[in-house]
PyMOL Python script that loads the backbone (N, CA, C, O; Angstrom):
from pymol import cmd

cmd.read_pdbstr("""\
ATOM      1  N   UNK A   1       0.821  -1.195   0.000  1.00  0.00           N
ATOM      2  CA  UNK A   1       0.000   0.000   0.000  1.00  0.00           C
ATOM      3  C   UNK A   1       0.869   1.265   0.000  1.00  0.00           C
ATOM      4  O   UNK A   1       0.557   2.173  -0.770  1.00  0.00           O
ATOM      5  N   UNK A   2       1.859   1.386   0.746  1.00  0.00           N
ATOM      6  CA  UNK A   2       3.034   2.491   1.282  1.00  0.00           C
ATOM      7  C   UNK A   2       3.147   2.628  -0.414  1.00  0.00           C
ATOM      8  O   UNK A   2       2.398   3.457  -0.931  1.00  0.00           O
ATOM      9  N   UNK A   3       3.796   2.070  -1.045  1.00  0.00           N
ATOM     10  CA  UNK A   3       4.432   1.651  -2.384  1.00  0.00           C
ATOM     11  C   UNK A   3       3.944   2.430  -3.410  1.00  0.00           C
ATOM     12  O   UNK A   3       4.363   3.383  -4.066  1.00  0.00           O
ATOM     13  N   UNK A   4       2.449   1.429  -3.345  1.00  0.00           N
ATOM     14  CA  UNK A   4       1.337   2.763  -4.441  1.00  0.00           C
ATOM     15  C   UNK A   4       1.174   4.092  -4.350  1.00  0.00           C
ATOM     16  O   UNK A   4       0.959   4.871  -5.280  1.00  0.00           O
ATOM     17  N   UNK A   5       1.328   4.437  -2.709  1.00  0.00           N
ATOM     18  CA  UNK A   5       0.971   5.778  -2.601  1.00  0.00           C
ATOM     19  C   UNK A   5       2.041   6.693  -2.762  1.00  0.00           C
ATOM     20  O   UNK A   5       1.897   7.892  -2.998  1.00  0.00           O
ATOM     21  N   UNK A   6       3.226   6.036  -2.617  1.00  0.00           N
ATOM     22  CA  UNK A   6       4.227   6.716  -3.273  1.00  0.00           C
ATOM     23  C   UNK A   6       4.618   6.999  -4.178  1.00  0.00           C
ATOM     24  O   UNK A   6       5.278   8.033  -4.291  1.00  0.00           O
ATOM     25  N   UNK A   7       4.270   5.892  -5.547  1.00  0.00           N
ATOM     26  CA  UNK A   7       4.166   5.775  -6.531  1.00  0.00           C
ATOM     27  C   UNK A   7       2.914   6.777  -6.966  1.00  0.00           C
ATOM     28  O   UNK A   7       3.134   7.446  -7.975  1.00  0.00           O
ATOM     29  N   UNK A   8       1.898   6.919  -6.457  1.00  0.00           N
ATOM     30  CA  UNK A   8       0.839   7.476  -6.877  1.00  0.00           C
ATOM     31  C   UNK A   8       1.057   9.167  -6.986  1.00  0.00           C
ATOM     32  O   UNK A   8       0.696   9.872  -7.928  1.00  0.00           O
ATOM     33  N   UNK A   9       1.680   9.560  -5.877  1.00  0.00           N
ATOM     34  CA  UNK A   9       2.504  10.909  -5.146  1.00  0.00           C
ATOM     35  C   UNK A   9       3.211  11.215  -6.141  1.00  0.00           C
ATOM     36  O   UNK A   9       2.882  12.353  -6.475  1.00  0.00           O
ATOM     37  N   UNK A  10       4.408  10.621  -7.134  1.00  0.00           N
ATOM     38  CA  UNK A  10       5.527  11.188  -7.513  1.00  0.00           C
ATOM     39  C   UNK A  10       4.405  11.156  -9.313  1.00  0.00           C
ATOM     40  O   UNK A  10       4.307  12.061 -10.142  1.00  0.00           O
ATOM     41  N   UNK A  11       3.927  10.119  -9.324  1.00  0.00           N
ATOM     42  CA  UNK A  11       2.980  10.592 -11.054  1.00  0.00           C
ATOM     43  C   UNK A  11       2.211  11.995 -10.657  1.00  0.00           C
ATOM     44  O   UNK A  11       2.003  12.923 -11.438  1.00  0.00           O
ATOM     45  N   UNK A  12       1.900  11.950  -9.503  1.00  0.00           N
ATOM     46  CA  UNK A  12       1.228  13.552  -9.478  1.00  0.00           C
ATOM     47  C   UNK A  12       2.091  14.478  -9.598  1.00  0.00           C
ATOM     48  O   UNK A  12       1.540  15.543  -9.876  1.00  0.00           O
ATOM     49  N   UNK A  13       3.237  14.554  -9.510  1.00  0.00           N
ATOM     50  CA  UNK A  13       4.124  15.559  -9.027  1.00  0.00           C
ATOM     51  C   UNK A  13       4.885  15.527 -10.274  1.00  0.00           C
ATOM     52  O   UNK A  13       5.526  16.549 -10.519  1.00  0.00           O
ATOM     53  N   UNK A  14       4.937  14.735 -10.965  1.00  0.00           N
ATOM     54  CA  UNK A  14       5.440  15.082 -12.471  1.00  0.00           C
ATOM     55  C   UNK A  14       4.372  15.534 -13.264  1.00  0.00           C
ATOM     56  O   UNK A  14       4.330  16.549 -13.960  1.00  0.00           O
ATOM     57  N   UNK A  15       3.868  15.029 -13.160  1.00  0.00           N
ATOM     58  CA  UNK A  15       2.729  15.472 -14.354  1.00  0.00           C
ATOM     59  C   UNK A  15       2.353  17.431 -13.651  1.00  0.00           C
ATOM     60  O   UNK A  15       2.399  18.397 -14.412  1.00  0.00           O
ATOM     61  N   UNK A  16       2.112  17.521 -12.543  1.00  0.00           N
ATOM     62  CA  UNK A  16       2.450  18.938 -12.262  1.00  0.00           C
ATOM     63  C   UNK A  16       3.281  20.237 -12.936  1.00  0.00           C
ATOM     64  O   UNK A  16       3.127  21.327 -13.487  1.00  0.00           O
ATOM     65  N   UNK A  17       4.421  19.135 -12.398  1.00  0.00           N
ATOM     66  CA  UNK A  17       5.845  19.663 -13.211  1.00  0.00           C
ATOM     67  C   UNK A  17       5.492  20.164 -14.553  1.00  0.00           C
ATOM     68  O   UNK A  17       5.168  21.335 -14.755  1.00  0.00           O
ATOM     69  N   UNK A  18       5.560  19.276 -15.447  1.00  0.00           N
ATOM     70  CA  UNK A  18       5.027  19.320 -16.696  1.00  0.00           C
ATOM     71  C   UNK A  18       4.195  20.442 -16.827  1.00  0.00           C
ATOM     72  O   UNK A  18       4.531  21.517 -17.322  1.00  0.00           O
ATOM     73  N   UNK A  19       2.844  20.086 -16.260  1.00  0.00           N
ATOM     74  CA  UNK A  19       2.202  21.434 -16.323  1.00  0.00           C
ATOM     75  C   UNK A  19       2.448  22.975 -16.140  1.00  0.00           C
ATOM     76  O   UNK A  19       2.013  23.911 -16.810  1.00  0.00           O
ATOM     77  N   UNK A  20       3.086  22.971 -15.285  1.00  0.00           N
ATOM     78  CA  UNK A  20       3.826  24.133 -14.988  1.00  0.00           C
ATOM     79  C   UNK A  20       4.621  24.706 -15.829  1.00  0.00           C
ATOM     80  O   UNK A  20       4.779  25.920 -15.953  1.00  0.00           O
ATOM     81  N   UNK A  21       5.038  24.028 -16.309  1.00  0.00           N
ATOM     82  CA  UNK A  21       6.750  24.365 -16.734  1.00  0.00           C
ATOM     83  C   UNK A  21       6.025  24.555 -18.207  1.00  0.00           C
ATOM     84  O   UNK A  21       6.892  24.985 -18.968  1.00  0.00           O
ATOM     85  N   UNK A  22       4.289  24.341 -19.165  1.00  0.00           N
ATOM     86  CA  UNK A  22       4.147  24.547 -20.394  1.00  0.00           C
ATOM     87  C   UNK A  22       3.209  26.099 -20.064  1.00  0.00           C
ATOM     88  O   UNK A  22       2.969  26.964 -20.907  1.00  0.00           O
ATOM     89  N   UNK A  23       2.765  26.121 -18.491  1.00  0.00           N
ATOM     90  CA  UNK A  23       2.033  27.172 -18.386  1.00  0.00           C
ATOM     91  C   UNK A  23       2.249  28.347 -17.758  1.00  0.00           C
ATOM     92  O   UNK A  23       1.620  29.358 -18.071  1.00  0.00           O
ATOM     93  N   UNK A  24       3.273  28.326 -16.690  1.00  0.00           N
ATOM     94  CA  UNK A  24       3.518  28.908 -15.872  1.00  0.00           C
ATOM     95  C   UNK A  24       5.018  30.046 -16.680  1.00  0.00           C
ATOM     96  O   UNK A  24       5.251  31.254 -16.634  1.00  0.00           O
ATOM     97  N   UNK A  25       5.805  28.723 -17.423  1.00  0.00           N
ATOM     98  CA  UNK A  25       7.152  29.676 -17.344  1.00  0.00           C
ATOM     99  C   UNK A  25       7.255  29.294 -19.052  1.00  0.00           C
ATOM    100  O   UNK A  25       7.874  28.453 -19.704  1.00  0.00           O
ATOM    101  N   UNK A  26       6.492  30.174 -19.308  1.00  0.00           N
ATOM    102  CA  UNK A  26       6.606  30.331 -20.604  1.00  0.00           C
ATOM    103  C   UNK A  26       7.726  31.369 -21.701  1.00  0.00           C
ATOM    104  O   UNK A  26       7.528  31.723 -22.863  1.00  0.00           O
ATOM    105  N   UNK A  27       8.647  31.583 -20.994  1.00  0.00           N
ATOM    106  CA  UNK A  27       9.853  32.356 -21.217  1.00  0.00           C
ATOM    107  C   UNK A  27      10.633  31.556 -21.050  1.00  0.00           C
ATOM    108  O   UNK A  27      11.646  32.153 -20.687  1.00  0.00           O
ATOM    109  N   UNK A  28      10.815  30.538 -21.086  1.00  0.00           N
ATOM    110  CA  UNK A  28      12.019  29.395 -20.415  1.00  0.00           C
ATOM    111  C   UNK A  28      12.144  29.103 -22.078  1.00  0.00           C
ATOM    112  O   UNK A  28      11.225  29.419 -22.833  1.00  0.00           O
ATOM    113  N   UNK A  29      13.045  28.638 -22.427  1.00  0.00           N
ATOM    114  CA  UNK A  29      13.422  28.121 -23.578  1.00  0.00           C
ATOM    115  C   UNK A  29      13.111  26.361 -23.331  1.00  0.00           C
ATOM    116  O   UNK A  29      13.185  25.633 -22.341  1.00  0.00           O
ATOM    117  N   UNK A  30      12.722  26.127 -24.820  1.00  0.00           N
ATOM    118  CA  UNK A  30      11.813  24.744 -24.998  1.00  0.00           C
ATOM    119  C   UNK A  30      13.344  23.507 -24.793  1.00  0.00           C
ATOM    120  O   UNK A  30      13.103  22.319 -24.580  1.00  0.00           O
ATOM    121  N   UNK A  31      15.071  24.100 -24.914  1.00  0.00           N
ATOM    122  CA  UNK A  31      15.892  22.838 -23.988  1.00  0.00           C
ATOM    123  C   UNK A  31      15.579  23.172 -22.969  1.00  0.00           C
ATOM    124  O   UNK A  31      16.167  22.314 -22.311  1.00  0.00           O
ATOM    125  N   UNK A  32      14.981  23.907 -22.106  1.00  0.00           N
ATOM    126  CA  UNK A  32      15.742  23.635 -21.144  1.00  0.00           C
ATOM    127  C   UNK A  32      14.122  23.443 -20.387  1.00  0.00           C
ATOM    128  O   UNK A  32      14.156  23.465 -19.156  1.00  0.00           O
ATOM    129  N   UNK A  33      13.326  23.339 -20.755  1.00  0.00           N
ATOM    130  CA  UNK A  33      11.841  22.467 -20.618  1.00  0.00           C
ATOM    131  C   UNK A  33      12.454  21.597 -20.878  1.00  0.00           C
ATOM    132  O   UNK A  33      12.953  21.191 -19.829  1.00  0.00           O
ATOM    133  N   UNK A  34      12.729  21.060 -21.616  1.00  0.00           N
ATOM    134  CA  UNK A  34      13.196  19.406 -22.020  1.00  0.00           C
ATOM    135  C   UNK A  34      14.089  18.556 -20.883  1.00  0.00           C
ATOM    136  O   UNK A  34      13.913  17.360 -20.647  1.00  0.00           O
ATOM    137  N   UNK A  35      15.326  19.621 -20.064  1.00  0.00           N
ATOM    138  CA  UNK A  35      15.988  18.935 -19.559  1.00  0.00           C
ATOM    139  C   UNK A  35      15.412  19.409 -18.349  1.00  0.00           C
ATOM    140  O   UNK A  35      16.346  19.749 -17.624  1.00  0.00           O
ATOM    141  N   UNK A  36      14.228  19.612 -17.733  1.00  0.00           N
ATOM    142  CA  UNK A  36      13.838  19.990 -16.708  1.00  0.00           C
ATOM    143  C   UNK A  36      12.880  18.812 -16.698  1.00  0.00           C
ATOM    144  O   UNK A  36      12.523  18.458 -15.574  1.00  0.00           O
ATOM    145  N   UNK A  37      12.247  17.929 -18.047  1.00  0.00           N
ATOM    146  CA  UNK A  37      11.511  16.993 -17.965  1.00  0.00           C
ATOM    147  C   UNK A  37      11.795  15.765 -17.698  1.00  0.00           C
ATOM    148  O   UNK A  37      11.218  14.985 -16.940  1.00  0.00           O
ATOM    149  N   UNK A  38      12.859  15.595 -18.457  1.00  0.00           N
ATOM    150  CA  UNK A  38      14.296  14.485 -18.111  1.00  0.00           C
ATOM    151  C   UNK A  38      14.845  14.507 -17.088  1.00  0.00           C
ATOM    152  O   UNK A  38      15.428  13.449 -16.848  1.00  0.00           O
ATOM    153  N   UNK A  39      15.000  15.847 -15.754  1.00  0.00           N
ATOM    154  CA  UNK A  39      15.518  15.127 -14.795  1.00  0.00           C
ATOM    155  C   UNK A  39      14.404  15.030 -13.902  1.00  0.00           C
ATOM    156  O   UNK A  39      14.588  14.428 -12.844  1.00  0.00           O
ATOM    157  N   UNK A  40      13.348  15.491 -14.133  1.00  0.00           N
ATOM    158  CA  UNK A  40      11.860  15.188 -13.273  1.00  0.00           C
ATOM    159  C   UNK A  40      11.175  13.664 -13.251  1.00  0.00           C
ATOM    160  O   UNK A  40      10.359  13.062 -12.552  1.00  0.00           O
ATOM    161  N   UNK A  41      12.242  13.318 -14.797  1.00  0.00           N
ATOM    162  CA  UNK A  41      10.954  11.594 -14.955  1.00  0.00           C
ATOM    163  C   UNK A  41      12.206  10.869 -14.681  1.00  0.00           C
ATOM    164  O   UNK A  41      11.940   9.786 -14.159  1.00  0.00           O
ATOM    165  N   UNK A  42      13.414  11.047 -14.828  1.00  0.00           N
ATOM    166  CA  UNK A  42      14.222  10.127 -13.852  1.00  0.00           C
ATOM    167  C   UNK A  42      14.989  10.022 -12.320  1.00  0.00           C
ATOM    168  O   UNK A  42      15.492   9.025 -11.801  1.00  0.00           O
ATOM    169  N   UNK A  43      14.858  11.864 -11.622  1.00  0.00           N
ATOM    170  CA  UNK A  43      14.964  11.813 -10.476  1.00  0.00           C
ATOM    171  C   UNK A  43      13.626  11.418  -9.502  1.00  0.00           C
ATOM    172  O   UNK A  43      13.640  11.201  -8.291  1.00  0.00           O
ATOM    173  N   UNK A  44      12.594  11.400 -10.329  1.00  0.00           N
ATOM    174  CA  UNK A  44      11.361  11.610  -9.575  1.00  0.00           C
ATOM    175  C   UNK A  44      10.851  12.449  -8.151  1.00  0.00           C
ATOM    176  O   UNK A  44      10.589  13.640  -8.322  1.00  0.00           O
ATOM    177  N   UNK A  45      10.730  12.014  -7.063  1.00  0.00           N
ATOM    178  CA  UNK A  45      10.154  13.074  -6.097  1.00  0.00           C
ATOM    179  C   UNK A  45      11.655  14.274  -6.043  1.00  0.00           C
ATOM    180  O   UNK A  45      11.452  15.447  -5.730  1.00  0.00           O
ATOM    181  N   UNK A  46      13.027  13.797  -6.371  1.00  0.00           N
ATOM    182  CA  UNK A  46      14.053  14.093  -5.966  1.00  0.00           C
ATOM    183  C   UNK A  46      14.297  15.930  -6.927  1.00  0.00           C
ATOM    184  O   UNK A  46      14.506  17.038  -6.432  1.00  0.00           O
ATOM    185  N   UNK A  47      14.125  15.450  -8.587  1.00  0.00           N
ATOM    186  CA  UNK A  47      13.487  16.218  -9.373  1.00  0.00           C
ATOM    187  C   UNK A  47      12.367  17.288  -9.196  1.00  0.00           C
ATOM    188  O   UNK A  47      12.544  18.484  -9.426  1.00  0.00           O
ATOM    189  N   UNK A  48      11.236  16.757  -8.778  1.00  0.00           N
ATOM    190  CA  UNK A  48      10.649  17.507  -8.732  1.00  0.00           C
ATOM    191  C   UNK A  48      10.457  18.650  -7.127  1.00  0.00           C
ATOM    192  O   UNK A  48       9.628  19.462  -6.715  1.00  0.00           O
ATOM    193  N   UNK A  49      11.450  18.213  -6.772  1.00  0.00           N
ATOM    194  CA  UNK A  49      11.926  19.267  -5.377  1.00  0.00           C
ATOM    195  C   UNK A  49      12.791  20.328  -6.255  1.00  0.00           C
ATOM    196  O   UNK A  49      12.335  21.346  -6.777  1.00  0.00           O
ATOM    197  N   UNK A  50      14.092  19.888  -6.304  1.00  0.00           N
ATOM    198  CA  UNK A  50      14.632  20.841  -7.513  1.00  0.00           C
ATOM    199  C   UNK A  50      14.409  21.313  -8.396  1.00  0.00           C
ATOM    200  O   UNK A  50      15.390  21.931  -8.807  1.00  0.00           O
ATOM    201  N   UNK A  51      13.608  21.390  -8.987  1.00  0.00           N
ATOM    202  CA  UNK A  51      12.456  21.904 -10.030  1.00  0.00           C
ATOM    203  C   UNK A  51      11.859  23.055  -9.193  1.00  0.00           C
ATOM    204  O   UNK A  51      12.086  24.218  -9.527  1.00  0.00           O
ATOM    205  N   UNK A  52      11.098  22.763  -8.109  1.00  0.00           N
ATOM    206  CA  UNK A  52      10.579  23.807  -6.956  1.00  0.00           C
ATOM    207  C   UNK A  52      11.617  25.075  -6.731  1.00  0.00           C
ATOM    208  O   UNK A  52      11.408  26.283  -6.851  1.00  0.00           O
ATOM    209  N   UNK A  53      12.453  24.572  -6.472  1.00  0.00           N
ATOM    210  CA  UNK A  53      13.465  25.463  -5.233  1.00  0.00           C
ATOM    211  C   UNK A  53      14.508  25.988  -6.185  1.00  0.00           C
ATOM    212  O   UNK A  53      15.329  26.762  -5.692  1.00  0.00           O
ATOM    213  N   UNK A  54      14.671  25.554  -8.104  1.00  0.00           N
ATOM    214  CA  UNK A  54      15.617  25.898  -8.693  1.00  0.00           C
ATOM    215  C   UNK A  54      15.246  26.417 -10.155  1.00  0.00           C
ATOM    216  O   UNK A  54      15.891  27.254 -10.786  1.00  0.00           O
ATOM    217  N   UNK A  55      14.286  25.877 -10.503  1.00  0.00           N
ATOM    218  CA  UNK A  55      13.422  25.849 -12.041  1.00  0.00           C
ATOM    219  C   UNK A  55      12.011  26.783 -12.020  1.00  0.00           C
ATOM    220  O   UNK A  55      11.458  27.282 -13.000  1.00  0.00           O
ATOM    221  N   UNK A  56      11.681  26.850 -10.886  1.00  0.00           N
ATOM    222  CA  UNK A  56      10.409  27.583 -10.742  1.00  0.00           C
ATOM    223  C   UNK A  56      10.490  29.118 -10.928  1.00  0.00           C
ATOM    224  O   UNK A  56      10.859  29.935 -10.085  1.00  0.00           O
ATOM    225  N   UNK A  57      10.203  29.278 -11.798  1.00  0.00           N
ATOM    226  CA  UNK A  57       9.577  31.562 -12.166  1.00  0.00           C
ATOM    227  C   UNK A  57       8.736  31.459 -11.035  1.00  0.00           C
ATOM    228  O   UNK A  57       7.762  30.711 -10.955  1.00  0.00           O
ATOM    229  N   UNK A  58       9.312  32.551  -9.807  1.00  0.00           N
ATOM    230  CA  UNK A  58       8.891  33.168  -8.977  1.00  0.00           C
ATOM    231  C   UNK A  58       7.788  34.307  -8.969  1.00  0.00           C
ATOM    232  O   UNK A  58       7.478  34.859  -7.913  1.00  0.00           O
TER     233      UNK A  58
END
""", "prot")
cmd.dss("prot")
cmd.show_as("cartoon", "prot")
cmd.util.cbc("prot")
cmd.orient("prot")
């Protein structure tokens, strides 16, 4: 159960990401969306912290 919900947690939190990053920061250049997507779908929750605290238009 722990497993799924963790699993369940980090698909929310990318797919967020994602969202954000096509709506929010639309001045970002489309590499570096790309490599903000790539390290979000292979760092997972880890990514999408750094994404927060480093990638995010304030």
């Amino acid at each position: 159960m722990v497993e799924t919900s963790w699993a369940l947690l980090t698909l929310i939190s990318e797919i967020w990401v994602i969202y954000d990053l096509f709506t929010y920061n639309r001045s970002m250049s489309a590499l570096t969306k790309l490599i903000w997507i790539i390290v979000v779908l292979v760092l997972g929750i880890i990514g999408v912290v750094l994404y927060y605290f480093l990638g995010r238009k304030r």
